[in-house]
N, C-alpha and C positions, 0 to 999 in steps of 0.2 A: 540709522545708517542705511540697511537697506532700500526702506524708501526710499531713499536721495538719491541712491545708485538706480533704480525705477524708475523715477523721475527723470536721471538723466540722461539714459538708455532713452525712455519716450519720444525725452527732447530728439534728440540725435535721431532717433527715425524720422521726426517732422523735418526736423531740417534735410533728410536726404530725400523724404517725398517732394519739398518740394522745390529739389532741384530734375525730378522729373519731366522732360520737355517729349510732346507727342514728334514723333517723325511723318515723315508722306511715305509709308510702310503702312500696308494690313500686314494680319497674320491667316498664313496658309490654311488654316486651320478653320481660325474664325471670320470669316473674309469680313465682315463687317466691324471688327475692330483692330483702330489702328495699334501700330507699336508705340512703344513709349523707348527713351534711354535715360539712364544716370550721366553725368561727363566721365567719360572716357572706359566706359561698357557699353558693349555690344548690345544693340535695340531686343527687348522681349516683348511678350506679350501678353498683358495685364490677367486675363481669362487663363492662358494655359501657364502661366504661374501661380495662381489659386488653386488650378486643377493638382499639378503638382504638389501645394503641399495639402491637399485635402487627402490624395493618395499616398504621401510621407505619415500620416497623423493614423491614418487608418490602418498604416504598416506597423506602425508603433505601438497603435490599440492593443492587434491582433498579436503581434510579439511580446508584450506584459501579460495579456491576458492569457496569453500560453504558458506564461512563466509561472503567472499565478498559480494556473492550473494543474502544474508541473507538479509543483508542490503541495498543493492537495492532494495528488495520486502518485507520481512514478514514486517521486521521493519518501511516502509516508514508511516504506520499508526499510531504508535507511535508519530515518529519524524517528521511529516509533517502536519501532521491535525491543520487543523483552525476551533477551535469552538468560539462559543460567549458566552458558558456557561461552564466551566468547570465541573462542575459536571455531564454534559451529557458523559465526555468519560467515566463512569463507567456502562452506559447503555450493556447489555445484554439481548439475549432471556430466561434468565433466571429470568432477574430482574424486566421482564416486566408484568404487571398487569392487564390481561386482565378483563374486570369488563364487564361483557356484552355480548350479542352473536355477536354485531360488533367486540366491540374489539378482542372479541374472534377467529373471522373466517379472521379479517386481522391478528391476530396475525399467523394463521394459513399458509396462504398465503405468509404471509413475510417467513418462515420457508420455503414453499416450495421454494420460489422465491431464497433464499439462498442455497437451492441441486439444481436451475439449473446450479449455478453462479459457482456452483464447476467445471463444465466443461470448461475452456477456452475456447473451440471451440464454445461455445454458446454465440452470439451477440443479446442482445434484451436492450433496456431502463423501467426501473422503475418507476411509478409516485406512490409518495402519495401524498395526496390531503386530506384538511378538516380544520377545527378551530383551532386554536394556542390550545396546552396542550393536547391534543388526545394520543399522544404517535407515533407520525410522523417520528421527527429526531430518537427516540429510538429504534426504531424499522429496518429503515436505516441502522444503525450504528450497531446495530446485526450484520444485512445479512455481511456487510462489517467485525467481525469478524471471524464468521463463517467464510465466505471466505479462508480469513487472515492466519485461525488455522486449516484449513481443507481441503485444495486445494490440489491434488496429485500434485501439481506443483506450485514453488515458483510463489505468486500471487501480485503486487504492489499493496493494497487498500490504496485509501485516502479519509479523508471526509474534504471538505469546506462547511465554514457558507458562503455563498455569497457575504452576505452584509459586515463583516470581513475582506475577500478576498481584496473588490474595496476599503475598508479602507486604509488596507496595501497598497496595491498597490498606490495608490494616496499618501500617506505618503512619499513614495520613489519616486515621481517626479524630475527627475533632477538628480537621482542619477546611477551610472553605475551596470551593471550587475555584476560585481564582488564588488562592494561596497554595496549591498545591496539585500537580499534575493527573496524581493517581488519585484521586476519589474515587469512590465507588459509578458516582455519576457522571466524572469526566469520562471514564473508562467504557462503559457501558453505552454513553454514545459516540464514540470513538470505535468501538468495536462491532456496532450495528448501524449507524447511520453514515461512517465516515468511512467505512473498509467494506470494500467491494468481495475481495476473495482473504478469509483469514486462516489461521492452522493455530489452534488451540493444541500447544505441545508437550507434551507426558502426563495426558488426563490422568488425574487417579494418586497422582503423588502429591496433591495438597492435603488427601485425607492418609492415603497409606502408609507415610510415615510416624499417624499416632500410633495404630499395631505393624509391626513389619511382621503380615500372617500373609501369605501369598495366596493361599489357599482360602482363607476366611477375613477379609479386608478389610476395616472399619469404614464405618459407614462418613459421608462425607456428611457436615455439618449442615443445619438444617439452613446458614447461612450462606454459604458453599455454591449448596444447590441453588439456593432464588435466585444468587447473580447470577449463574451459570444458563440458568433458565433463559433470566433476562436476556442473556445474548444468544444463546441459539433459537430461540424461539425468534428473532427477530432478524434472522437470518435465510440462507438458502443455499449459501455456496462457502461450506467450510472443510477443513482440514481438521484432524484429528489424530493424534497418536497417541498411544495409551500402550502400557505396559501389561493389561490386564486382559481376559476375556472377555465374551460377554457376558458370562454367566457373573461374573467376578462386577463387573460395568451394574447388574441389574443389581446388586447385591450390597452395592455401595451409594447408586442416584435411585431417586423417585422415576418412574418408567416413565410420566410424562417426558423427563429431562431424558433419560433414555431413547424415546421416538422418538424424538428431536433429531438430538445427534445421529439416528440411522435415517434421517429423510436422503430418500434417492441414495441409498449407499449400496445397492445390488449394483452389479460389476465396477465398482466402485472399494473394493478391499482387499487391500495390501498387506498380506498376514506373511512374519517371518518364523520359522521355527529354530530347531537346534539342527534344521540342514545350513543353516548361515552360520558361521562361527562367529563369537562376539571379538568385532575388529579392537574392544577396549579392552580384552583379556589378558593377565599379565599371569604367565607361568612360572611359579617357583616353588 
């Protein structure tokens, strides 16, 4: 069927070519060639009708090809992010609450930290650091819009919850990279080859909930670590927040994976203490 319909679409244009008759018309344009009419339309001209849809075809290129691209990069924050809480992807620097002159001077800092991030050419890592409820991952996830909605240049941002991440990933044991999203090796080039700016979010809670010792942390698995590696090592421009120090950070990763995560992180850390009050606190 569709053939037939091609076919007779074809037809149909031979029969309107060749009721094409030349007029005693040039075109302004192309002084050496003449116009042409159909019956009962207005004479064109053969050449800047060609031009026309050469520059229709080349609009069209460039509009798919930005689509594509679209989706490769603005979108991948959308369509990619792994939280542990959904209500956090409505977080903005707009929504955030700074109650205090800490909160207030990191909130400030994140703000700048996100007009460096608009630069592509600039490689540095992020840490925040401090108490669960501070406004840590919110503030993260800002700069990551920002980015997102303001980069001169299509930017891939994603955010992962960590401990979410090694979820998935472990879930899909056994299963093949085309059967299944989260592999260890979808993920891993997804989060180094495909994301331009990422925020690996509550480092330290994949391993600190086998001891819940604040003070003396378990160590992250020695599986833990290699992915973990694998992506910051293959990176240069990431986000970080963790609930722990750094004393606590060396105490739980191999220091290799530790230098990692502090590449380029001097004026670059976002530490809250117990001058922020925890906005998730519930008194009774």
């Amino acid at each position: 069927m569709e053939s037939s319909i091609k076919f007779l679409s074809n037809n149909k244009a031979v029969q309107e070519l060749a009721k094409l008759r030349t007029v005693d018309k040039t075109c302004p344009i192309h002084p050496e060639q003449q116009l042409v009419q159909l019956p009962g339309k207005p004479p064109f001209c053969p050449k800047c009708q060609q031009a026309a849809i050469a520059q229709q075809n080349q609009r069209m290129a460039k509009f798919y090809t930005a689509k594509f691209k679209k989706r490769q990069t603005t979108e991948t924050l959308q369509r990619d992010s792994i939280f542990d809480d959904p209500e956090l992807g409505k977080a903005t620097f707009n929504t955030f609450q700074a109650v205090g002159e800490e909160a207030q001077r990191n909130f400030n800092l994140a703000r700048h930290i996100a007009g460096e991030y608009l630069d592509p050419a600039v490689k540095f890592n992020t840490l925040f650091t401090g108490d669960p409820g501070r406004g840590k991952s919110h503030l993260a996830l800002s700069i990551l819009k920002t980015v997102n909605e303001h980069s001169p240049k299509p930017t891939a941002c994603l955010f992962i919850n960590v401990n979410e991440l090694f979820r998935l990933i472990k879930a899909g044991f056994g299963y093949t990279n085309e059967d299944y999203k989260y592999t260890e090796d979808n993920m891993t080039k997804l989060l180094t080859k495909k994301t331009d700016l990422l925020v690996l979010d509550d480092l330290g809670a994949e391993a600190s909930f086998k001891r819940f010792d604040k003070h003396n942390p378990a160590q992250a698995s020695e599986y833990v670590q290699r992915v973990l590696y694998g992506i910051v090592n293959g990176r240069n421009r990431t986000i970080i927040t963790t609930n722990l120090t750094s004393e606590q950070l060396s105490t739980m990763y191999n220091p290799k994976l530790v230098s990692r995560l502090y590449t380029g992180i001097k004026g670059h850390i976002i530490k809250f203490t117990n001058a922020t009050k925890d906005h998730r606190g519930i008194e009774f």
